[in-house]
C-alpha positions in Angstrom: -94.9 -90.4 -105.9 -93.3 -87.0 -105.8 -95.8 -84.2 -105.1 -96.1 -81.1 -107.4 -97.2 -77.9 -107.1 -97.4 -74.2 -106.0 -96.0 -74.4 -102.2 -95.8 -71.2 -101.7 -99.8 -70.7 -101.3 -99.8 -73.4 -98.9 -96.7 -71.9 -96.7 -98.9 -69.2 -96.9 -102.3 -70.8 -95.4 -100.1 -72.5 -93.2 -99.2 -69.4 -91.7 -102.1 -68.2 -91.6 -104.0 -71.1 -89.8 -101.0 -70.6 -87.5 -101.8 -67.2 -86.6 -105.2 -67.5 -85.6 -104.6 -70.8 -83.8 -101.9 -68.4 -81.7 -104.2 -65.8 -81.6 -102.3 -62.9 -83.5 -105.6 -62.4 -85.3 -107.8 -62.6 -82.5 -108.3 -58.8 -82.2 -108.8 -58.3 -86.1 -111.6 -60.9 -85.8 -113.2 -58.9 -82.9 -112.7 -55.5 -84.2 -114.6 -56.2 -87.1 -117.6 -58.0 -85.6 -117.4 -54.8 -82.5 -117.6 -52.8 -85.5 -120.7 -54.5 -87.3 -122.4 -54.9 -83.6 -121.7 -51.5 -82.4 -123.3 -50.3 -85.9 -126.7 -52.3 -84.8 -126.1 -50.9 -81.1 -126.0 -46.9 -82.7 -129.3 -47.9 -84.5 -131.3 -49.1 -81.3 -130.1 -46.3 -79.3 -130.8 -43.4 -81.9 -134.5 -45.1 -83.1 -135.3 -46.4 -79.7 -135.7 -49.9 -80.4 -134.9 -53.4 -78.8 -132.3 -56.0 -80.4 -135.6 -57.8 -82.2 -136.9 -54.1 -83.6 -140.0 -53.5 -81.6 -140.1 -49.9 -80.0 -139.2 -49.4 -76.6 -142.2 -47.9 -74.4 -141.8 -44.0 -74.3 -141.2 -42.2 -71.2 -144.0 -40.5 -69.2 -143.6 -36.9 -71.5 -144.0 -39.1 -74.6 -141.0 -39.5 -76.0 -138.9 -42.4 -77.2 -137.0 -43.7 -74.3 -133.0 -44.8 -73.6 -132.3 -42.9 -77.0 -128.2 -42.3 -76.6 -124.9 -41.8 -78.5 -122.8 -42.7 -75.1 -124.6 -46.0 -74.3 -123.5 -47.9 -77.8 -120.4 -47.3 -77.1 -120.2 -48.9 -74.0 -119.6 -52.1 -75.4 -116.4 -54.3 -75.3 -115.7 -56.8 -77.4 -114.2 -59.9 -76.5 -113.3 -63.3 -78.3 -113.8 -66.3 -76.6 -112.7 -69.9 -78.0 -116.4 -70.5 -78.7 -117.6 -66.9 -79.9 -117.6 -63.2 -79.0 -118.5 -61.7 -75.6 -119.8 -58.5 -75.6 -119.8 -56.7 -72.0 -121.1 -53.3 -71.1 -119.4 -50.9 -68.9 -121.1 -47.6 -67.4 -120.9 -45.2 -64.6 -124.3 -46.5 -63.2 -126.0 -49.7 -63.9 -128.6 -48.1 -66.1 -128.3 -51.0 -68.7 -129.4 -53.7 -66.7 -132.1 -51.6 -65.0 -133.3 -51.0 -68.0 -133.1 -54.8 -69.9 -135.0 -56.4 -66.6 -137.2 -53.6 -65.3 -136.7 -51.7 -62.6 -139.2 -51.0 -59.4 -138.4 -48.2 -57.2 -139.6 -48.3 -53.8 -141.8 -45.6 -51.4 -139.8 -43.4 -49.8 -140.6 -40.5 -47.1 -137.9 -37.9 -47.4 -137.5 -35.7 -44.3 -137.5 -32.1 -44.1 -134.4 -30.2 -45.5 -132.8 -33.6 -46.3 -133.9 -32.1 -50.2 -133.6 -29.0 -52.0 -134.8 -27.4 -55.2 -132.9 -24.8 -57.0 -134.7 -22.2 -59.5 -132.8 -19.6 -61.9 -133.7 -16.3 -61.7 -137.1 -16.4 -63.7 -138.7 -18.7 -60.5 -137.9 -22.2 -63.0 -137.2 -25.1 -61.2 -133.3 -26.1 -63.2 -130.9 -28.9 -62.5 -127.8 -28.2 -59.5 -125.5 -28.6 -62.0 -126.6 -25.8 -64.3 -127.0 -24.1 -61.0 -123.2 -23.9 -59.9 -120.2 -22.5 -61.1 -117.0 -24.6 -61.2 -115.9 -23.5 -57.6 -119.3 -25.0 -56.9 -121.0 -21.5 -55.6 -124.4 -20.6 -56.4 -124.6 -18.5 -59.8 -125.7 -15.3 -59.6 -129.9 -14.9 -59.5 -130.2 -18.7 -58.2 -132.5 -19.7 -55.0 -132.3 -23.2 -53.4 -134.7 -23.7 -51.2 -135.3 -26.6 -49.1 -138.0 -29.2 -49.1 -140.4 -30.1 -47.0 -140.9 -33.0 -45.4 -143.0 -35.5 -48.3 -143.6 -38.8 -49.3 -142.5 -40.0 -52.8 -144.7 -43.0 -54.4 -143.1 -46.0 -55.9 -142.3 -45.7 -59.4 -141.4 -48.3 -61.9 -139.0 -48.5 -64.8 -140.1 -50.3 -68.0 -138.3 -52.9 -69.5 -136.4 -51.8 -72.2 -134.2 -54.4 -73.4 -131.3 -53.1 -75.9 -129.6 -56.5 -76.0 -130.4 -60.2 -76.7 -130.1 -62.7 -73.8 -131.0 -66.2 -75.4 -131.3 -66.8 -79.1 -130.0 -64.1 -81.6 -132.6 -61.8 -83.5 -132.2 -61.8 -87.1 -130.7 -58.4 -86.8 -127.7 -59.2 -84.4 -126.8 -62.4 -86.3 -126.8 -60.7 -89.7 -124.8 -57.8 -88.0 -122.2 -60.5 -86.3 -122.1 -63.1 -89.2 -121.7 -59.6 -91.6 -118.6 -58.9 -89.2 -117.2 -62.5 -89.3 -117.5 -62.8 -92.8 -115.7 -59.1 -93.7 -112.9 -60.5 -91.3 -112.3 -64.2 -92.8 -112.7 -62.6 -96.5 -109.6 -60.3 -95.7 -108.0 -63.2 -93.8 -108.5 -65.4 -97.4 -106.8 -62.5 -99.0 -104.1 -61.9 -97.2 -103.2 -65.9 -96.7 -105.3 -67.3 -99.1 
């Protein structure tokens, strides 16, 4: 029995199927759940909040903690056979000090190992706002140097900004929203 029908849809999902299997579009498929994740990732880091939506603990001044427009974008995207790896790259390891917790121990800090710089007004300001580009002292700044002193422990809070066992509600809305923006144009373009 002959078989009748439009082919040309089915040439068309065949090429389709083909593409993803070869990977062609792998990087759509990640670009659009990136897209949907890093969206989430802007909303913790501007409110403050963990992946679940409870508030992280505020600093010592008061004030909401890890809030950031750099640190959501320090997220890469990457599809695996099984699902998406996301992985986090920054000058510093601030991220993981802040998911786990972080303890700092004592210290004792000699004499003039340490200095402090003030502006002109006697207030205590950052090096960096301190020095020109040649790295010179700008005009009306003091450094002077420390004394020896002890400096307590101190502990960093756990602030977690991503999930590491089951998926919030949030993050698998925001990744099955990605995955089903990317197969709907995929339908549409092969379907």
């Amino acid at each position: 029995m002959p078989l009748t029908g439009d082919f040309e849809k089915l040439h068309r999902l065949v090429d389709g199927v083909a593409s993803l299997a070869r990977g062609t579009e792998k990087q759509r498929l990640t670009s659009k759940v990136r897209g949907s994740v890093r969206t989430l990732l802007n909303d913790e880091f501007r409110r403050g909040v963990g992946p679940d939506g409870t508030p992280w603990k505020k600093t010592v001044r008061g004030l909401a903690a890890l809030v950031s427009r750099k640190l959501a974008q320090a997220w890469m995207a990457t599809l695996l056979p099984n699902g998406v790896r996301f992985t986090a790259k920054t000058s510093r390891d601030i991220l993981d000090a802040h998911q786990q917790g972080e303890t700092f121990a004592a210290r004792a800090v000699a004499s003039h190992r340490q200095f402090s710089t003030f502006d002109k007004l006697g207030r205590m300001v950052r090096t960096s706002r301190a020095l020109n580009k040649k790295g010179e002292a700008r005009r009306g700044v003091t450094q002077t140097y420390a004394r020896a002193h002890h400096v307590g422990p101190r502990v960093l809070p756990a602030r977690p900004s991503y999930p590491t066992t089951t998926l919030p509600d949030r993050w698998a809305k925001a990744v099955g929203g990605g995955l089903l923006t990317m197969f709907t144009e995929w339908q549409r373009r092969f379907g």
